[in-house]
C-alpha positions as CSV (number, residue, x, y, z in Angstrom):
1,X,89.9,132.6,13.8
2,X,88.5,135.9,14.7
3,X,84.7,136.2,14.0
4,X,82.0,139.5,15.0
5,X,80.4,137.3,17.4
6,X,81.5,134.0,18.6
7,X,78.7,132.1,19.7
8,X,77.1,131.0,16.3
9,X,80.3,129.8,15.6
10,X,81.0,127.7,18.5
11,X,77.7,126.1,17.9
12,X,78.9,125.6,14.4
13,X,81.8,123.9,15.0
14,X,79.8,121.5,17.3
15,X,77.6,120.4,15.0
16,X,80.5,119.7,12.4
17,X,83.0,118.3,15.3
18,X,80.7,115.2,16.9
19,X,82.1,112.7,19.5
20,X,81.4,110.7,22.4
21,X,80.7,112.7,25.1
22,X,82.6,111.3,28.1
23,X,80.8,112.7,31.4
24,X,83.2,115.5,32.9
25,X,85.1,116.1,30.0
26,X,84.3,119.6,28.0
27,X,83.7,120.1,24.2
28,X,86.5,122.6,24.2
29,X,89.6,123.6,26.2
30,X,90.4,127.3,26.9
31,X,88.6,130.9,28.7
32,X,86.1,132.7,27.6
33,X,87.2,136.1,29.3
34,X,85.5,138.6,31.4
35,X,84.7,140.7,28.2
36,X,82.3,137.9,27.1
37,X,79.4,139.2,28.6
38,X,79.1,141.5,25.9
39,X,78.0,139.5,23.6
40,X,75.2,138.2,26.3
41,X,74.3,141.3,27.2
42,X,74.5,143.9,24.6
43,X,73.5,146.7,26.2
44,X,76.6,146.8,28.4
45,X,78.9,149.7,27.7
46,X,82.5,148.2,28.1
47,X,84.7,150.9,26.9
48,X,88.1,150.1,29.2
49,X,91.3,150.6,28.0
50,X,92.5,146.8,27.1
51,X,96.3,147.4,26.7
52,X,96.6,143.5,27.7
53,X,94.6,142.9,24.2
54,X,93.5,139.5,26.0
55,X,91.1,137.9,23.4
56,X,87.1,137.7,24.1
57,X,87.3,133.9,24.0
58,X,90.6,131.6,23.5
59,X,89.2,127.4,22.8
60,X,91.3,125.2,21.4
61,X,90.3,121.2,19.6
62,X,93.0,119.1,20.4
63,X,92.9,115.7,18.4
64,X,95.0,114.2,21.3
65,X,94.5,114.7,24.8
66,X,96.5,114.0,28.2
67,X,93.8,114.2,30.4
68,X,95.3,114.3,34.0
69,X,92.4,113.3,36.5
70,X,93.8,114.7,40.1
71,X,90.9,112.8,41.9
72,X,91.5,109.6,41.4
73,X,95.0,110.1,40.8
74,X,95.4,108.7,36.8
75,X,96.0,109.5,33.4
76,X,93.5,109.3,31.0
77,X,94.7,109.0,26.9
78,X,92.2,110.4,24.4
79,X,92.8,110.1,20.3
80,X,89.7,111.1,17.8
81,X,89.1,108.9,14.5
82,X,87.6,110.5,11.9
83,X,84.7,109.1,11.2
84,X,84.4,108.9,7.6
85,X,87.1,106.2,7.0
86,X,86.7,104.4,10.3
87,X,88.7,101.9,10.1
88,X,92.1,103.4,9.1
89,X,91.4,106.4,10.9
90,X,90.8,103.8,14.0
91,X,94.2,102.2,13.5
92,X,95.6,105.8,13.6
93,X,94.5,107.0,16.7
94,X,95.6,104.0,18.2
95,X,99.0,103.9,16.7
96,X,99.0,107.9,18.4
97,X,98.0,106.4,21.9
98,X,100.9,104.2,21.7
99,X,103.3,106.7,21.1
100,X,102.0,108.8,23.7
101,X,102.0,105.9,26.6
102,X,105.8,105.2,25.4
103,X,106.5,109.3,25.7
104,X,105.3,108.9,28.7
105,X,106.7,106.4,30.4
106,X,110.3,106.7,28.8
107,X,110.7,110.1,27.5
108,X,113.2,112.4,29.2
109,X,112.0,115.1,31.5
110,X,111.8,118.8,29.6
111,X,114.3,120.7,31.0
112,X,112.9,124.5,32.5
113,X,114.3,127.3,34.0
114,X,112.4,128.3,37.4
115,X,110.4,131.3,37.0
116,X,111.4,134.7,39.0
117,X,109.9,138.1,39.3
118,X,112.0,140.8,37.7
119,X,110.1,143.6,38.9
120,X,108.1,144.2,42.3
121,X,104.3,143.5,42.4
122,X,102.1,146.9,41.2
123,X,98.6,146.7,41.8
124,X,96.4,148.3,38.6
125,X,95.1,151.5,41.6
126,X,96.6,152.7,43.9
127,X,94.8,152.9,47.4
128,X,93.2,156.4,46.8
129,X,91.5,155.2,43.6
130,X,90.7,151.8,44.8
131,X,88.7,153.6,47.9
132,X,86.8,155.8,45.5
133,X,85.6,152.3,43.8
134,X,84.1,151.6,46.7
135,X,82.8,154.8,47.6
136,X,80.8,154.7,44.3
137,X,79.6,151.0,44.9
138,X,78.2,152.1,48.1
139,X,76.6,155.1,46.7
140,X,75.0,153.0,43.9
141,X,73.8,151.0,46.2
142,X,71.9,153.1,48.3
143,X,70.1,154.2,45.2
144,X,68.8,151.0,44.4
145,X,71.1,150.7,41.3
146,X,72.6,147.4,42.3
147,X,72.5,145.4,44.9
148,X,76.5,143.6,45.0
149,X,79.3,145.2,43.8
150,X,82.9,142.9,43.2
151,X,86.0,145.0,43.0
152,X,89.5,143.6,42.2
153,X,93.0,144.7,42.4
154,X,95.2,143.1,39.6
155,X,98.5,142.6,40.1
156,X,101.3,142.7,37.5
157,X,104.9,142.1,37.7
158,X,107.5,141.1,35.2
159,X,108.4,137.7,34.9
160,X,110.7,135.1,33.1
161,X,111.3,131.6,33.0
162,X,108.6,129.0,33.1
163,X,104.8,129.6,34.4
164,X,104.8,125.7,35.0
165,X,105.5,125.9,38.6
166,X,102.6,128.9,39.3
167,X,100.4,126.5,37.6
168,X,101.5,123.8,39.7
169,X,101.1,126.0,42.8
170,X,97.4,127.3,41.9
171,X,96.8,123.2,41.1
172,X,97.2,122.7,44.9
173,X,95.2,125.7,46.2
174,X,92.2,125.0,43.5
175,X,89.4,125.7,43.8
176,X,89.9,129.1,45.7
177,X,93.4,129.8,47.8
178,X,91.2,132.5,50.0
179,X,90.1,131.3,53.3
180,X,88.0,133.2,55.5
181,X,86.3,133.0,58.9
182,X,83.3,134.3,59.7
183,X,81.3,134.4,63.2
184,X,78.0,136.1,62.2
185,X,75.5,133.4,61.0
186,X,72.7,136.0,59.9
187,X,75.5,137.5,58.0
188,X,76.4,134.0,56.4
189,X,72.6,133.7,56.1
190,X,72.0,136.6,54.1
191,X,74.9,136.1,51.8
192,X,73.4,132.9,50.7
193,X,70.4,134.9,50.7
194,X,71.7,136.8,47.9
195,X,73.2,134.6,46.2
196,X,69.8,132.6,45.9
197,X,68.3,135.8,44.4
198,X,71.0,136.0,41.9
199,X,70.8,132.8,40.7
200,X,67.0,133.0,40.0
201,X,67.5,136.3,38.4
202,X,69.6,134.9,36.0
203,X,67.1,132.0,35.5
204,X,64.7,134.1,35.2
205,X,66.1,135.6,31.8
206,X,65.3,132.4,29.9
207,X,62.7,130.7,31.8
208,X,59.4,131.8,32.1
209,X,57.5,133.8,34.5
210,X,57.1,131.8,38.1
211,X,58.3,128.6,36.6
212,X,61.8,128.3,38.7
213,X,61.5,126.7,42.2
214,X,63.8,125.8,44.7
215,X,64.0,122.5,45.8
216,X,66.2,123.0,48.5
217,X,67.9,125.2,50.7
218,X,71.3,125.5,52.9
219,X,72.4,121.9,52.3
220,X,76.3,122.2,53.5
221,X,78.6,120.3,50.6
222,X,82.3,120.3,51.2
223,X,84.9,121.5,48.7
224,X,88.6,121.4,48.6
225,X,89.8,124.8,51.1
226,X,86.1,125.6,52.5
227,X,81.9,124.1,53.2
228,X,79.5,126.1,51.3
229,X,76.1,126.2,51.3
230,X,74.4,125.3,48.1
231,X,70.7,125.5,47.0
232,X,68.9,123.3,43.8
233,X,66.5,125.4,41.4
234,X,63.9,123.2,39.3
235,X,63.1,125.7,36.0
């Protein structure tokens, strides 16, 4: 489905697809992609060359789901039933669970080749350009223009076979496989700092003037590869 803008559609399809809402499990499955911002912010100018022609926003609505939850180490089996003839559309889905529980447990492993790079890494610049990035964040910077800048470096590479052992691989190292080790506490300090400020900037585009508050500051909450410190806005 392609549409001019996709959020009056999502909310469309919401309001004609109803189910239980089961807590940590999404209405959709899929990305929305960097590009998405446009439609949030209209006034941005993204005018990049997309030769990867990745879509704005990819969701999908499954009517089965394998739901594999890593943290407590189970598999959870979801079938819809349409509501409007209940009770054979109840008898369905369960029938559909069944034969899902008996793939599972005696169907034959899928056969796939290993994936291999066919060509070396490339990064998208090369160092020279990639420095005059920076150079113009800084400069942008010092005028007041912004205040954080995040550069990247893709990566691409040719590849065959199959991507299910890179997902496997990123599946261990989730959330994030950097690690870094900083001595500096203002400088730990005033990243937070910023991050605080950018958070309540973004609040403060739908919420009204003085009405978000923080409730608390610098609590330290563990996640999988690093401890971050996290702050609570009221709005």
């Amino acid at each position: 489905m392609r549409v001019e803008h996709p959020g009056p559609v999502l909310r469309q399809i919401l309001r004609e697809h109803k189910s239980p809402r089961e807590p940590g499990l999404p209405p959709f499955t899929g990305y929305f992609a960097y590009d998405y911002l446009k439609y949030a912010e209209p006034s941005l100018n993204l005018d990049a060359e997309d030769r990867e022609q990745f879509q704005d926003t990819d969701l999908m609505l499954f009517e089965q789901v394998i739901c594999f939850d890593n943290y407590h180490q189970k598999i959870i089996l979801i079938a819809n039933a349409d509501a409007e003839n209940l009770d054979e559309s109840y008898l369905i889905a369960c029938g559909q669970l069944e034969q899902t529980t008996a793939l599972l447990k005696y169907g034959r492993p899928m056969e796939h080749r290993p994936g291999r790079l066919t060509t070396p890494l490339t990064p998208l610049f090369d160092l020279p350009a990639y420095k005059a990035m920076v150079e113009r964040g800084k400069a942008y910077i010092r005028e007041g223009d912004i205040f954080q800048v995040v550069l990247s470096n893709r990566l691409e590479a040719g590849f065959e076979g199959s991507l299910l052992d890179a997902y496997r691989v990123l599946r261990s190292t989730t959330p994030s496989p950097y690690r870094f080790y900083f001595t500096s506490e203002s400088m730990e300090l005033a990243e937070h700092n910023m991050l605080v400020d950018l958070g309540r900037n973004g609040l403060g585009k739908i919420s009204k003037f003085g009405a978000t508050e923080s409730t608390s500051s610098r609590p330290i909450s563990p996640f999988n590869t690093w401890n971050c410190f996290l702050v609570d806005r009221d709005t």
